[in-house]
Structure formats: structure tokens, C-alpha cells
N, C-alpha and C positions, 0 to 999 in steps of 0.2 A: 504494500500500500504506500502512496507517494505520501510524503508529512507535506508536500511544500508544491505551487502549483509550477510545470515545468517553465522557464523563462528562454525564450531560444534568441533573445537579445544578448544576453549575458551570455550564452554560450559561443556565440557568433564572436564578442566583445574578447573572449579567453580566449580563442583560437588565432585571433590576427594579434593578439598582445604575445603569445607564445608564439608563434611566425617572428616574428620580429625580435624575441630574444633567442630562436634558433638561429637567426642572421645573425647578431652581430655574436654568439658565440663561434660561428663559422667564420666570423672574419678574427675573431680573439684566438682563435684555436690553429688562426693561420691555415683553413683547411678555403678558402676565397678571397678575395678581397672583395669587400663590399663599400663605397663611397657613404658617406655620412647622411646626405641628404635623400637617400634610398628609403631610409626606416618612417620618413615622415610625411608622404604620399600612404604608404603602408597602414601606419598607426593610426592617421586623421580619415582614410578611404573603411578602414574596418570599424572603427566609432562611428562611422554615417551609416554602413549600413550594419551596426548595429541597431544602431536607432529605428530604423527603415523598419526592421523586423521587426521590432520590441512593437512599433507602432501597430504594423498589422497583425502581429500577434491580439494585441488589445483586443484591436478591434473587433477581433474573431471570437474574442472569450467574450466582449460584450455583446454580441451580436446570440451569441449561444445562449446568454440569461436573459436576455431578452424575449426567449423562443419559449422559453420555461414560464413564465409569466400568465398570468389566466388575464384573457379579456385584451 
């Protein structure tokens, strides 16, 4: 049984913030070279669509109590 309702904003949000600490450990670990302003198209592109999701997500769980609703 889930305690907590799933959030696929916040998963989306973890996924391109760990993208982006797998880069620049690849550029630390000397296994690429990765230029500096690489990471922040990256960081600022997966925060929008994070939002993006979280937003339609909402929308879809409002739209679902709304369905439940008598009258």
C-alpha cells in the first residue's frame, strides 16, 4: 500500500539533478571532458519540465476527484 501519493515531478526533478552529477563526476573522474556551461541548459531544461509534469500530473488527480463527486 503506497503511504504517500506518487509525485512524477519530483521524480523527473531527481533524475536530471543525478544526470548532471553523473557528468560532472565523469568529467572529475577524468573519464570526458565536459565544459562548464553544459550542466546548466541540463539543470534549468529538467526543473521546467519538471514543473511541466508536476503540473499535468495535478491536473489529472484533480480532474479524477472531480469525477468522484455526486451531482
Amino acid at each position: 500500500m503506497l503511504r504517500h501519493r506518487f509525485q512524477p515531478g519530483r521524480l523527473v526533478a531527481g533524475f536530471f539533478l543525478m544526470l548532471a552529477g553523473v557528468v560532472y563526476a565523469g568529467d572529475a573522474g577524468a573519464l570526458w571532458e565536459t565544459p562548464w556551461f553544459v550542466i546548466i541548459p541540463l539543470v534549468v531544461g529538467g526543473l521546467c519540465l519538471a514543473g511541466a509534469v508536476g503540473v499535468v500530473a495535478r491536473a489529472a488527480r484533480r480532474d479524477d476527484t472531480r469525477a468522484d463527486l455526486p451531482g
